[in-house]
N, C-alpha and C positions, 0 to 999 in steps of 0.2 A: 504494500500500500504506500501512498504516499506520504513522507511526514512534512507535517508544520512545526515550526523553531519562532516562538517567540520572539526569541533575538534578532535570528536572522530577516524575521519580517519586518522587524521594528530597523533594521539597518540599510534594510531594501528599500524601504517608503522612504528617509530619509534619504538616500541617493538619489534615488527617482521624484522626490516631491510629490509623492502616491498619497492623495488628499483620503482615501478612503482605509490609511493605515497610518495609525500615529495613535501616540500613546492614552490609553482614553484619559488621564485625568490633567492631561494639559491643559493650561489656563485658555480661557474662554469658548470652552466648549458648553454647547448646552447641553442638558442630561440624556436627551434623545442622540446629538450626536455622539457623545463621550459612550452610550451603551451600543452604538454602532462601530466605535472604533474596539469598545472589548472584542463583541462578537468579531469582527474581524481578527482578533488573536486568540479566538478557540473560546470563547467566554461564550454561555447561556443560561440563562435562570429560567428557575420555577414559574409557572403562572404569577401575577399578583394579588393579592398583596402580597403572597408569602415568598417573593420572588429569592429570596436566599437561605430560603429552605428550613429545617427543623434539627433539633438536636437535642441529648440531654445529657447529665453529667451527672460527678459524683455519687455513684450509687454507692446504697447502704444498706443494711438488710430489710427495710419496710420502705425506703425511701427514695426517689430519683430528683434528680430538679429539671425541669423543661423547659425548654427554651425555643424561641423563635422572634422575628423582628420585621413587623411590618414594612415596609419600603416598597410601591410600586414602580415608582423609578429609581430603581436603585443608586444611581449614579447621582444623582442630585443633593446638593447641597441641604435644602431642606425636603420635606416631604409635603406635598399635598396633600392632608388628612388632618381630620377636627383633633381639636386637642388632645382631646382622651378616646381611644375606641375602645370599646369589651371585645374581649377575645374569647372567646370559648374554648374548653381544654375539654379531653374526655382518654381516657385510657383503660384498654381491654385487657382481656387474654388472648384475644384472638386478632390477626392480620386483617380482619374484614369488618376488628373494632363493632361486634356484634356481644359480647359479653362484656361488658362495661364493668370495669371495678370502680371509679372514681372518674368526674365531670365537673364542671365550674367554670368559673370564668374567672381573668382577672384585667385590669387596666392595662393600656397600652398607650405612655404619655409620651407627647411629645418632646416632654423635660429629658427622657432616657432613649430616645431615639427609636420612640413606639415600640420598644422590645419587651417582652414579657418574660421573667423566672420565676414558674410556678413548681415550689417545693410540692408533691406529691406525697402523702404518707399511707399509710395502713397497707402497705404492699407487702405480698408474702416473701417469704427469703430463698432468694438462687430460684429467682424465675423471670422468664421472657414479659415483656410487656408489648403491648404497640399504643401508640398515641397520632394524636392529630389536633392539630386547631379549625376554627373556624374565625370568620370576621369578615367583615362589609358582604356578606353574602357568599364567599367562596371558602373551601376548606384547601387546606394542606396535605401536601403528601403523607402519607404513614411512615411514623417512623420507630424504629422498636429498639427499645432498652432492656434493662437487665438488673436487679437487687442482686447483693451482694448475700451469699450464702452465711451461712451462721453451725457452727459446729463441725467436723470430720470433711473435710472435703479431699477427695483423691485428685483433682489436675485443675487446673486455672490454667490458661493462657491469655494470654496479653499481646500488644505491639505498642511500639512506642515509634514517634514520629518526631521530627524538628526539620526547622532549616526550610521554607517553600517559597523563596524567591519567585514570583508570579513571575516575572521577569526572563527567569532563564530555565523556562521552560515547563512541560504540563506537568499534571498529576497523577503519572499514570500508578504510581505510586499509594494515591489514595485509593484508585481503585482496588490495587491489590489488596489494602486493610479492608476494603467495604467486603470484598468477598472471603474473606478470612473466618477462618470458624476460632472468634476469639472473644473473649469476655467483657474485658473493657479495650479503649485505647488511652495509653499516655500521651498528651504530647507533654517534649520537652523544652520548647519556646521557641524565638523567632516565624511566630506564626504569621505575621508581616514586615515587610522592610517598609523602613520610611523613607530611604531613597528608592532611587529609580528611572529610569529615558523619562525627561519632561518633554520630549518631544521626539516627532520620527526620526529626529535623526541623530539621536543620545540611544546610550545600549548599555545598560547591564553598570551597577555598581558607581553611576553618576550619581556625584555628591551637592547637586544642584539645588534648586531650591526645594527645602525638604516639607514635609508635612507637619505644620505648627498648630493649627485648628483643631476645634473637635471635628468643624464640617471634613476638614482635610483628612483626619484620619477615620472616618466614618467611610467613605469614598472609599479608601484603600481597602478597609475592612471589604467592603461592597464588591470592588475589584475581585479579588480573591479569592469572595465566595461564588465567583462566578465563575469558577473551576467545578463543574459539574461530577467530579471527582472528590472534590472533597467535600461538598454538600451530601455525597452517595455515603462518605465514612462514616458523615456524623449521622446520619438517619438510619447508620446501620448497628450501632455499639454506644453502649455510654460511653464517654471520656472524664479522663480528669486533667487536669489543665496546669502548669506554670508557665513561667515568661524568662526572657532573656534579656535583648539588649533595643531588639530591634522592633518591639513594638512601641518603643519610643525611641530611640536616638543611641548610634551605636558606642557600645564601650559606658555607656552613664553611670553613676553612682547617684543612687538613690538620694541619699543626704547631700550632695552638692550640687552646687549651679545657682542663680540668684533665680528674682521674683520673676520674668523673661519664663526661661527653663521652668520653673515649677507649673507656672500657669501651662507649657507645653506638655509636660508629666499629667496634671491634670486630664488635659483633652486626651491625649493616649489613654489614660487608664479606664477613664471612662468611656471611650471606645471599644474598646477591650470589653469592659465589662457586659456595653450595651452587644454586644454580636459575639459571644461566648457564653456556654451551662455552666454559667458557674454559683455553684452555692457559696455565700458569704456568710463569716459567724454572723454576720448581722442579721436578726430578723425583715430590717425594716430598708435597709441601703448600705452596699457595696462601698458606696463613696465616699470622702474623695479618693482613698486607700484601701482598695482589695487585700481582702485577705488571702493568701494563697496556701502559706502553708499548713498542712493537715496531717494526722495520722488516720488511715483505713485500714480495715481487716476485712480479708476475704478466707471467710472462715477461718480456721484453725491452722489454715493452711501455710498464709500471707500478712506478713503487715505491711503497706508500704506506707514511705514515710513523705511525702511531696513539701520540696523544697523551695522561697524564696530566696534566689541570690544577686537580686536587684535593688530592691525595694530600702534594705536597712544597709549597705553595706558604706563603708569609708571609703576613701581614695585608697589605690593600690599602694605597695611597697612602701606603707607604714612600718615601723617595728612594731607598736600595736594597733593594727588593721583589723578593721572587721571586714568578714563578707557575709556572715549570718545577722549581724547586729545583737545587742547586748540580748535581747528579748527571746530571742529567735533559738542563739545561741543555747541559754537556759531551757527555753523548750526543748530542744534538738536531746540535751542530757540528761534531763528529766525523759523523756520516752525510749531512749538509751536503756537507762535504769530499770524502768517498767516495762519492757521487752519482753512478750510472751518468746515461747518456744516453738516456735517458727521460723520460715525463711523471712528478712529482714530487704526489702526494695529500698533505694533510696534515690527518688526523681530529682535527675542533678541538673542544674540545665545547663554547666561550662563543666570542663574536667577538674576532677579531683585529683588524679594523676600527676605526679611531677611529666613532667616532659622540658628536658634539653635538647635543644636543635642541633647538637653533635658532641661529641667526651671532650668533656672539659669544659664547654659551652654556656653558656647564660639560658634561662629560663628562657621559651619561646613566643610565650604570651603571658604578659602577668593578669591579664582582665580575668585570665580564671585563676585557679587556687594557689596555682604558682607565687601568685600577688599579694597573699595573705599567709605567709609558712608558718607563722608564730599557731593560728587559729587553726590552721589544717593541722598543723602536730599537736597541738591540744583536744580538738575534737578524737580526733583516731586514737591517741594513747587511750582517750575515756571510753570507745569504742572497749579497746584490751583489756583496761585496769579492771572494764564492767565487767567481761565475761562474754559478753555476746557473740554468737557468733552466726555463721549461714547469712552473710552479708554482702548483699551486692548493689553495686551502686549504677542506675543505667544514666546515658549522659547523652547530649546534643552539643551543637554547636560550632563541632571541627568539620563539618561535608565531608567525613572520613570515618571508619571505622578502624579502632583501635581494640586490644583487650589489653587490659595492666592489672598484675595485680598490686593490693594495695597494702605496702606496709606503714607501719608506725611512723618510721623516717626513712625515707625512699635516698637519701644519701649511704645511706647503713641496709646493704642488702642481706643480712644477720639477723637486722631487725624482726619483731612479730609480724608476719603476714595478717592481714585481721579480713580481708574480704578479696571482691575483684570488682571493677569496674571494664564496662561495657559502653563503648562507645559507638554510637549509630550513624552508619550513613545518611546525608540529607536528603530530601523528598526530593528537592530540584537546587540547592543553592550552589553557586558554583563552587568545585574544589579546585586545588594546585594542578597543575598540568602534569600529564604522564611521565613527561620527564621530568619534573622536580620529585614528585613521588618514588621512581623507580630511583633517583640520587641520593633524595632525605630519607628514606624509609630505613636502610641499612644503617644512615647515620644515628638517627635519631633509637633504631634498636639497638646500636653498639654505647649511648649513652644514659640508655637508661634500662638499667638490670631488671626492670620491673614490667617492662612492654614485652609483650609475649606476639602479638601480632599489630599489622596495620597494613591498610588496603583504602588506597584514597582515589581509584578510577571510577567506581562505580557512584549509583544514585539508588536510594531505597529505602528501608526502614529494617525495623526489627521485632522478630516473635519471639517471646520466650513462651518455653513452656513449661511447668512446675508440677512437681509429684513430690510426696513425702521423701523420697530418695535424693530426686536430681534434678536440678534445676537448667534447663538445653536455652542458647542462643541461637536461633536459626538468623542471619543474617540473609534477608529477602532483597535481593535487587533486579532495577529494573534493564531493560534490554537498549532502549533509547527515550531519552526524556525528551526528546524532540517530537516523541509519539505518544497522541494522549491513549491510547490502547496499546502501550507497551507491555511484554507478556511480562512476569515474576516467574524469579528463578532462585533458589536457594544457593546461597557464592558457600557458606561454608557453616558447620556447625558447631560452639563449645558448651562444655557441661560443666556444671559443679557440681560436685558431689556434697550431699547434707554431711555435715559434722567435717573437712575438710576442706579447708580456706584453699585455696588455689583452683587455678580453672584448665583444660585440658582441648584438643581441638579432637573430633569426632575423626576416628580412622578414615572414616568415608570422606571425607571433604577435605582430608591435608594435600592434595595434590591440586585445590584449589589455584586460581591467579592470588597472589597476594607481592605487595612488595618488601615486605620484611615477616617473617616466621622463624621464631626462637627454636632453636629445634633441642 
């Protein structure tokens, strides 16, 4: 078949001054044209109003929260609809939503960007749902969630997802999770970039005039969800949700930047909020400060522990740095402490990992934990000193897959092993070129005793699958992200074994492509 390349179309119209391809959220477009220049890069939505489709999130054993956000023109700045509209909710047992467990309605203001999060309760535990909205006379697609089990559970699977640069390329990636026989989904952040081509003839990673509004970052929100791919994930699975860098501004630090920046932070997060499931401790409003981080248990089986490491952290390469925040921190050791007897998740959204870009070398990026070593070797020792163990850390944010395992002090390979960290390929964001990868790869394993693989050609995500025994990474990637029905293929698989910190690559997939494999 033939593929379409985002990029490459977006690079074409510019050469050519091809008026019916440019980037849809260029300045002074109106909403009808801005939604004609998406669909010309592969973008289509839902009927309206619920043109970006339905989702829900954090599920618990009696509980989902629902989610969807009215927009008929998606692309538009504001919305043409009365203040407040009722939405009606209803959720079954069954796909044809004929056996009704629970119904209602709830506002949909225009203060939140007519989006509605409707907590769901009295639902049985470790079973299927399907849901649907209604409003101004039309309904929603079905979309079906899942409660979290409660006692003895034999297998959970999961995927987790980061990194979907609209920009450089489709989602054929999403697709793959939507057809996935999996539980929930993680994502691990950068679920939008704030730059972007501000026009046809800009491509990929221009740092131009970036997105400051809420209207601006609603748009993009909008954008994005016009990947028909990832509208298919979230109406296929709950999710649960943290953030990274780039649904505000890359590289930031939560506690810095003046009044400018905060009001910017603001419109991000509230954007965020408005077009994500996300349950907030708040009963009453998310705002101005989402809560993200949580602990959940899926059964007896899992605890995972989802991480903010944006929101509270300091400037890097303090001597006393924070990237949890003092708050965060305390919680993190506290649930440490109180750690049933389980496998132990922990949704990271930058590496945990030391990583040196060659022996002898300097830290490669300090924006993740590299940048805070006082708090990485405090937390992980308390890790040890606890006890805990069967800990694995999954992570986003490098367009690369890596596995490391994780000691005490990754300077000191002697040190306690206490878990492993699992690093996922990105859905589309671009990675290092094949030949940087196939150069740094060896270097970067020859400097750090603790990386056991890394493989940065590909594009995709990651399944695990969990059993009282062992815990398997299937790393799922795709064929060409230039093709939004690119097929999934599984590049290789690791396991941990319960009661045994270190992780191992499955017989069957060590003759995989990789550019560095510890052998």
């Amino acid at each position: 078949m033939t593929t379409l390349d985002r990029r490459n179309l977006l690079k074409a119209a510019g050469a050519a001054g091809a008026l019916n391809l440019v980037w849809p959220l260029s300045a002074g477009l109106s909403p009808a044209r801005a939604r004609e220049a998406a669909e010309a890069l592969g973008a289509e939505y839902d009927p309206a109003p619920f043109t970006l489709g339905v989702a829900s999130g954090d599920p618990q054993p009696s509980s989902v929260v629902l989610w969807t956000r009215l927009a008929p023109e998606p692309l538009a700045a504001e919305q043409q609809l009365p203040e407040v509209v009722e939405v009606g909710w209803v959720v079954a047992e069954d796909p044809a939503l004929s056996r009704v467990v629970a119904r209602g309605t709830a506002p949909a203001s225009a203060t939140l960007g007519h989006s509605v999060h409707v907590p769901v309760h009295g639902l049985g535990a470790g079973r299927h749902y399907w849901y649907a909205f209604t409003a101004l006379g039309r309904t929603s697609r079905t979309g079906r969630t899942r409660t979290a089990p409660v006692g003895g559970v034999p297998r959970v699977r999961f995927a987790a997802a980061n990194c979907q640069a609209f920009h450089d390329g489709y989602y054929a990636a999403h697709r793959g999770i939507a057809r996935e026989d999996v539980d929930f989904v993680v994502h691990l952040g950068d679920y939008i970039y704030e730059h972007g081509p501000v026009g046809g003839d800009h491509v990929r990673d221009h740092e131009g005039p970036a997105v400051l509004t809420l209207a601006d970052y609603r748009r993009r929100h909008a954008l994005y969800k016009g990947d028909a791919s990832l509208r298919e994930a979230h109406a296929a699975h709950p999710w649960f949700l943290t953030w990274d860098d780039h649904e505000v501004a890359n590289d930031y630090s939560g506690t810095g930047g003046g009044a400018p920046f905060l009001q910017r932070r603001a419109a991000a997060y509230q954007a965020w909020y408005e077009n994500m499931p996300h349950r907030d401790a708040s009963a009453t409003s998310a705002l101005p400060d989402p809560e993200i981080h949580r602990v959940r248990r899926w059964g007896d089986l899992l605890e995972l522990t989802v991480l903010d490491l944006r929101s509270y952290r300091s400037a890097q390469n303090l001597p006393n740095g924070t990237i949890l925040g003092a708050g965060q921190k305390s919680w993190l050791k506290t649930t440490i402490d109180r750690a049933p007897d389980s496998w132990h998740v922990w949704a990271n959204s930058i590496m945990l990992s030391q990583l040196r870009g060659r022996p002898g070398g300097s830290y490669m990026f300090t924006d993740q934990w590299d940048g805070f070593l006082a708090e990485r070797k405090e937390v992980l020792n308390h890790v040890h000193t606890s006890g805990l163990e069967d800990l694995v850390v999954i992570t986003g944010d490098w367009h690369s897959a890596f596995v490391d395992d994780i000691r005490t002090d990754f300077d000191d390979p002697s040190s306690p092993l206490v878990g492993t960290e699992f690093t996922a390929h990105s859905i589309t964001s671009g990675a290092y070129s094949a030949d940087w990868n196939a150069t740094n790869g060896p270097l970067m394993g020859r400097a750090n005793p603790h990386l056991k693989y890394f493989e940065g050609n590909r594009y995709g995500y990651d399944v695990y699958e969990v059993t009282p025994e062992r815990f398997s990474t299937h790393m799922r990637v795709i064929a060409d992200r230039r093709d939004p029905a690119s097929p999934v293929t599984t590049l290789t698989t690791f396991h941990v074994d319960r009661g045994r910190a270190g992780s191992y690559e499955d017989p069957a997939t060590r003759s995989s492509p990789a550019q560095w494999r510890r052998d």
